[in-house]
N, C-alpha and C positions, 0 to 999 in steps of 0.2 A: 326978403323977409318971408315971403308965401312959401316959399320953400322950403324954409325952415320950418316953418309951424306946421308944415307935414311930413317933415322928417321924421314921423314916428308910425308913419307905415309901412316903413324900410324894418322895421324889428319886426323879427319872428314872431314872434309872441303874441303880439297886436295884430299880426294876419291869421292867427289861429283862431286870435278871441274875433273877430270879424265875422271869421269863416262860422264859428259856433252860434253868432248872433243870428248871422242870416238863415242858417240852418234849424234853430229856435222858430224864427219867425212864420218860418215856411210850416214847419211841424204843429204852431201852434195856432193855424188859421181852422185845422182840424178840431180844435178842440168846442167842447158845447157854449153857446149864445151865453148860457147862464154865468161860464166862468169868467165872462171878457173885462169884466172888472175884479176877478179874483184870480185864479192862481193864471192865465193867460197873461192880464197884463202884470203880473208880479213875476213870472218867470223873462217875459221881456225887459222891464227895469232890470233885472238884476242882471242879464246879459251883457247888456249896454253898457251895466257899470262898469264891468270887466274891462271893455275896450277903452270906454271913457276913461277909467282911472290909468289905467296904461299911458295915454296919449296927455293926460293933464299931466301925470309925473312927469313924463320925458319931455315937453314944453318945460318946464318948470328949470330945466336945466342943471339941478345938482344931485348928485348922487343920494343924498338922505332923502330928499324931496322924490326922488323917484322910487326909494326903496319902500317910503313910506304907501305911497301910491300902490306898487306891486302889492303891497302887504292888505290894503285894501280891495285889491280886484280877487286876492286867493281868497279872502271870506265871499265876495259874489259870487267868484268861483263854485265854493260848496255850496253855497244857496242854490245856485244851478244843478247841482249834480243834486242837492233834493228835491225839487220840484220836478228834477226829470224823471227822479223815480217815486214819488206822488203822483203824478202824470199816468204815467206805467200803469201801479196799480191799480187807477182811476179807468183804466183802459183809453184815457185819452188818446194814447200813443200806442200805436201797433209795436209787433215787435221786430218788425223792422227798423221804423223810426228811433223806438228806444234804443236800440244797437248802435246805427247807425251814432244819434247824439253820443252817446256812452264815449264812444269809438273816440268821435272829438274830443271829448270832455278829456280822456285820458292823454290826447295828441297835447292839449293845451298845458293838461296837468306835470306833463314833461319839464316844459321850459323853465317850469318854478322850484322844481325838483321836488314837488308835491307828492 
């Protein structure tokens, strides 16, 4: 049964949105003391969602159940892709980092044919 209920880090998609969360988190330890209750941990919620929702659809086991999931992680999705560039302009984020995220954001935005 354990196996199963991780079967859903075998999907692309869910290593992308992983790889973006961890990448989020790393980027936003940079950010100011003042925002850790605002756009910091708002951008990490909504990262998480991405993956989370991924992994609750694919448990869930049926096709509508997961699609509705997926349909929910592409709205976290653009919630991310604003914050990252709210962030940006904030100069939170260099522009390395902002590149770098982007870069992901579009790698993930692939799978969905976003």
């Amino acid at each position: 049964m354990e196996k199963e209920l991780k079967a859903f880090r075998k999907l692309i998609v869910w290593q992308r949105a992983h790889e973006l969360t961890l990448l989020i988190y790393k980027a936003s330890e940079k950010f100011p003391k003042h925002e850790m209750f605002g756009l910091t941990s708002q951008i990490r919620r909504a990262t998480v969602s991405i993956e989370s929702n991924i992994a609750e659809g694919y448990a869930l086991g049926t096709a509508p159940n997961y699609l509705r999931h997926l349909n929910i992680s592409v709205g976290s999705l653009a919630e991310v892709e604003c914050q990252i560039e709210v962030s940006h302009d904030l100069n939170y984020l260099n522009d390395k980092d902002y590149n770098q995220l982007i870069e992901f954001h579009v790698k993930l935005a692939t799978c969905y044919n976003v």
